[in-house]
N, C-alpha and C positions, 0 to 999 in steps of 0.2 A: 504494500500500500504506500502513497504517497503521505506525507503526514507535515505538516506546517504548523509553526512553533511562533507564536507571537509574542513578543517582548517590550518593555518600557526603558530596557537597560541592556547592550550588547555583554557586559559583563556576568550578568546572571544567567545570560546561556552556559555559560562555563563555570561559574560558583558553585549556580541552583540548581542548575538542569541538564548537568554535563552529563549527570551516571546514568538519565533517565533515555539523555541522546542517543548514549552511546548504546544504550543498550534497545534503543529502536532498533539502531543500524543493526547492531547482532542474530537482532531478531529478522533480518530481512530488508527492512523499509527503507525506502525514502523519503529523505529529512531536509526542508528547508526551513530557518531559520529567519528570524526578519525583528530590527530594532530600529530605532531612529539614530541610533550613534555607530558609527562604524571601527572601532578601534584595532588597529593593525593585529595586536596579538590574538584578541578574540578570532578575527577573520581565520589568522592562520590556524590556528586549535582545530575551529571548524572544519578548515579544508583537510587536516588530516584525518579527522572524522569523515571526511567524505560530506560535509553535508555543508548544500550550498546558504548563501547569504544575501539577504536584500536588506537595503535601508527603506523605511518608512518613519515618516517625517512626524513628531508627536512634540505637542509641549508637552512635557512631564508634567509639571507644575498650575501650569496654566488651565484657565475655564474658558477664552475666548473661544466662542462659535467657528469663526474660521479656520484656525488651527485647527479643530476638534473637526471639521467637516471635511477639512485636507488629507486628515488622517484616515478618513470613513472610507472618500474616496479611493486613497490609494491602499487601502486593504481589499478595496472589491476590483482594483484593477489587479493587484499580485492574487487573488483567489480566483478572479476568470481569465486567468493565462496560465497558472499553475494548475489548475481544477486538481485538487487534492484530493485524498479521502475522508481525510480526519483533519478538523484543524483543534487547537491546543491554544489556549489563552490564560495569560497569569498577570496579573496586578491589574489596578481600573481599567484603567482606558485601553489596553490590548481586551478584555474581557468584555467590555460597551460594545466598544466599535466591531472589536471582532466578531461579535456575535453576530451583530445588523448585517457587515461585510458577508457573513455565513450564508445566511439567509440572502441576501437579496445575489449571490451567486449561485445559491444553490446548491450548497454545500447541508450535506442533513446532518454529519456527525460533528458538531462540537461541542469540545468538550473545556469550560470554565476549569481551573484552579485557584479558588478563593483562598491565597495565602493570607490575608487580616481585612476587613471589610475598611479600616484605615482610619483616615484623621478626620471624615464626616461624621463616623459613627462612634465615635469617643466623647467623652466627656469634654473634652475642651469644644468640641463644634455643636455644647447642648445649647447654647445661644444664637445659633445659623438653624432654624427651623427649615425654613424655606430652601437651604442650598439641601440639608439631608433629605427633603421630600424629591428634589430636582434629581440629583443622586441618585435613589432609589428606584424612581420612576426610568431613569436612563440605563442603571441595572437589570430592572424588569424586562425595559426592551431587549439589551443583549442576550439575558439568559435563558429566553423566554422559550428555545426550540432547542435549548440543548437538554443531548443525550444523558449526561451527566455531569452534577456540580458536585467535584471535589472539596470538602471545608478542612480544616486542621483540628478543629477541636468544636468540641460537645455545644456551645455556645450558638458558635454560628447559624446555624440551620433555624433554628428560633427567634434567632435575632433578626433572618433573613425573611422569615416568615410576617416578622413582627411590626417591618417597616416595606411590608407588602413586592419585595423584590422578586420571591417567588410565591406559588401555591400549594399547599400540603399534598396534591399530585404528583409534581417533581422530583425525579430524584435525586438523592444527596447522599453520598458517601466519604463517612470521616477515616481520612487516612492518614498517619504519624509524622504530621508537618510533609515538608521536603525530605525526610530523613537524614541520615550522618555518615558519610563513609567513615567507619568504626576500626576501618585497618589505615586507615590515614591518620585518625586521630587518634592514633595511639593512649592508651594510657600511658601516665608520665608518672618521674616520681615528684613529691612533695619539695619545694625547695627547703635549702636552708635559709636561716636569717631572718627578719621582720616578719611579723603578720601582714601577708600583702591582698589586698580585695583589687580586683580587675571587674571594671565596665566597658560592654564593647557594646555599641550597636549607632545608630544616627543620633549626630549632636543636636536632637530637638528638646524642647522643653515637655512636650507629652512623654517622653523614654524615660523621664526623673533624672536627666543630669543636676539638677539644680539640686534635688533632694539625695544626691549620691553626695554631691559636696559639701551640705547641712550637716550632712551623718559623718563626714570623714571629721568634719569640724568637732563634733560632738563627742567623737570616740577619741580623738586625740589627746582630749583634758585625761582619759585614764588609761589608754593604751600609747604612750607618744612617741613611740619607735611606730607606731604601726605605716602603713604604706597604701596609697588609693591612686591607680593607674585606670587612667580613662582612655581609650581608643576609639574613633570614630571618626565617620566623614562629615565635615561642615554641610551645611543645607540652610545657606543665605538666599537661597530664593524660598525657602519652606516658611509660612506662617508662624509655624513655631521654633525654628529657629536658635538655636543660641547664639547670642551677638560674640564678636572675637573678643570685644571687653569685657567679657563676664567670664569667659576662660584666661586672660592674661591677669585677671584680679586672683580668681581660685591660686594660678598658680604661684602669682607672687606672695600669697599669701602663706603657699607652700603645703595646701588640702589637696592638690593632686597633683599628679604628674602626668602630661598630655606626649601621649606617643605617637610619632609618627602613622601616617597610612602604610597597612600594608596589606600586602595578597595572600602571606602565611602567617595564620596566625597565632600556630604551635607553639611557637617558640615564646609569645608574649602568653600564653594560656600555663606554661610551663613554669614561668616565674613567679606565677599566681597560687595564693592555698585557695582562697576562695573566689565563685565568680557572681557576680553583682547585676542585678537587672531590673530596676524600680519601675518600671515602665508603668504608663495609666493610661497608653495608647491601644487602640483597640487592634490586637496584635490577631498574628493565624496562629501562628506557635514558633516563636522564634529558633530559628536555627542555632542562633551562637550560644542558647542554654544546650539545647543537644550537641553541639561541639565541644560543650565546657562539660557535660555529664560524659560524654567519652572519653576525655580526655581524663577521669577520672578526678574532679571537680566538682564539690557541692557548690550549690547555689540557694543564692537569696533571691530570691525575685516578688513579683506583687501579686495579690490573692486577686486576680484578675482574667477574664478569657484570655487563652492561647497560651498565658506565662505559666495560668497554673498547672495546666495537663500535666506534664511529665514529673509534677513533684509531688512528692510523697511526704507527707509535712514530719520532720523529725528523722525521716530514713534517708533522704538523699538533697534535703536543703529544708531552707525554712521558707515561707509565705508572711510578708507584713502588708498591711491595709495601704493601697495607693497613697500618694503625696503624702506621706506619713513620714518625716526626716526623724523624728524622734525613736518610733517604732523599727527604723532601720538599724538606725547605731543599736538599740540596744540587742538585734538578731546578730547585728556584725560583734559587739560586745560578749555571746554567747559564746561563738569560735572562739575569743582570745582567753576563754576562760575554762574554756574546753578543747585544748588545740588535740587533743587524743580523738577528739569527735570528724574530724577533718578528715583524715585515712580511712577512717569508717564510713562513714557518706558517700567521701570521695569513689569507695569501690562500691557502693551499692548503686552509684549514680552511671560507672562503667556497666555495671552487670543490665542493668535496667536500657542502657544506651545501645547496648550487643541482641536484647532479646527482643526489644519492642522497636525500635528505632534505625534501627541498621538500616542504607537506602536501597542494599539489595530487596529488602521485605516489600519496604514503601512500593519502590517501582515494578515489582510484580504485581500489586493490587494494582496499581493505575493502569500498565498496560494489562490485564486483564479485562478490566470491566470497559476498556477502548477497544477491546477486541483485536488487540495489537500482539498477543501472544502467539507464536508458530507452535505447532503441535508437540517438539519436543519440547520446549516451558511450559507448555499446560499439563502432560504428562509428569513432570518434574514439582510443577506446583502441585500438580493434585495428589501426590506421593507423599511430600511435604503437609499437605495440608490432614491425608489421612495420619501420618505417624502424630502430627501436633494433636488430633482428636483421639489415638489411642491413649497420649502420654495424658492430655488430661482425664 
């Protein structure tokens, strides 16, 4: 089959969706790919994957009508020259647009991946009534003929229900985020030295940078060797945003330490006992907590959809209440008080990352139910899947 991969970022063909790619191609198919950004190395990865590349044109950021109808158009120009079998859509506007582009080419298999429903449907965007209705309603359209909507966690399907983007007829099936290549990220060992907490993910104010650097503040008066590493991409064109003066104050003030961008992020997960994620953004399930759980890393994160799926309150990290800079220090407070607690989490958070999370599982469920599986993976799954129901 032919199969087309819609994107808002050339980079997350290869972060997100490389294992998923590649194991189209294994499976047989072919694979086109398509972003609004063309970055040379992505391109090349792709081509030795075999699988070609288009750019289409999107604001990320932006709401302007024309932009947003530039983008409509040329998904229904690459879907009636490509006539595909299956097209594949992930984040908003590949998942809108794509979906309308589907349909009015006449494409009947597509298939949504709702990785977090985003920054409309969070608390911070509970004062824009009107844009979450607008939203919704432009959701609805996209999703409206597809074959299946993948969510990440337990949340979505009700929430999606709830702001009318879909109908209780629909299907919807929750599958374990993105997944984690588990042989990539190794488990590691514990460093020596400081009690050090790592936050990775966009430097926006809904992710709780702001309440990571309250809590470093907080825990400092009684841990004052301890250590707060922050990593993340700026996002000055994002609403919520953190200004570059509000991280050059953090750090002259000496509550965190701002790490370079990078593509591996082992090495800074490695330096880390624990890993940090306050987020009050209305998440799918984020990756970089199942990165930091294979890696063999408890985590804090917030008792919130998408962060809190994969934790187990007490066995593999703790959950504190959104915007809560008080309630964090005192879970970060708990580790330094318990640093025997740290190796224990840490392996239950790898054991947990290996049986439920691994991206080989993930993308068997997805190419399965896309009907993307060749005969020997469905044999292979369904062998798997009886031994999994003898053992339980």
């Amino acid at each position: 089959m032919k199969v087309i991969i819609l994107s808002s970022l050339s980079w997350s063909l290869v972060n997100f969706r490389g294992a998923l790619i590649q194991r189209m191609r294994a499976e047989g198919h072919e694979v086109i790919a398509a972003a609004p950004d063309g970055e040379p190395a992505v391109i090349e990865t792709l081509e030795k994957w075999g699988v070609a590349f288009h750019l289409t044109p999107m604001a990320r950021a932006g709401t302007g009508i024309v932009a947003d109808l530039r983008t409509l158009l040329c998904y229904r120009r690459l879907l009636k020259q490509e006539r595909p079998d299956v097209v594949v859509a992930y984040t908003q506007k590949p998942i809108i647009y794509g979906g309308i582009a589907a349909r009015l080419a006449g494409v009947s298999s597509f298939f949504p991946i709702m990785s977090g429903l985003g920054y409309v449907f969070s608390s911070e965007a509970d004062g824009r009534p009107l844009l979450r209705r607008v939203v919704s309603r432009l959701y609805r359209t996209g999703v409206r003929r597809a074959k299946c909507l993948f969510v990440f966690n337990s949340d979505d399907r009700s929430d999606m229900l709830d702001n009318g983007i879909i109908d209780p007829r629909q299907r919807v099936l929750q599958v374990p985020g993105s997944g984690v290549d588990t042989r990539h990220y190794a488990e590691q060992p514990l460093p020596d030295g400081p009690l050090t907490f790592l936050m990775m993910g966009r430097l926006m104010r809904d992710k709780g940078v702001a309440e990571f650097a309250e809590a470093a503040r907080e825990l400092r008066e009684f841990v004052p060797d301890s250590r707060f590493l922050l990593l993340g991409r700026p996002e000055t064109e994002n609403p919520t945003g953190i200004p570059a003066e509000a991280l050059s104050a953090w750090q002259a003030e000496g509550l965190i330490t701002l790490l370079p961008e990078t593509r591996d992020v082992r090495p800074v997960l490695g330096s880390a006992h624990v890993f940090v994620l306050p987020s009050f953004y209305r998440e799918g399930l984020p990756r970089t907590i199942l990165e930091a759980l294979s890696t063999g890393r408890p985590v804090i994160t917030t008792d919130m959809p998408g962060c809190r799926e994969p934790i187990v309150q007490g066995v593999n990290g703790l959950l504190v209440p959104p915007r809560d800079a008080g309630a964090l220090a005192a879970a970060m407070r708990s580790f330094a008080d318990h640093r025997d607690c740290i190796a224990v989490m840490g392996k239950a958070g790898r054991e947990l990352a290996v049986r439920i999370y691994d991206v080989d599982k993930v993308n068997l469920m997805l190419l399965q139910a896309m009907g993307l599986l060749g005969a020997a993976s469905k044999q292979s799954h369904h062998s798997a899947s009886n031994l999994a129901a003898v053992a339980a």
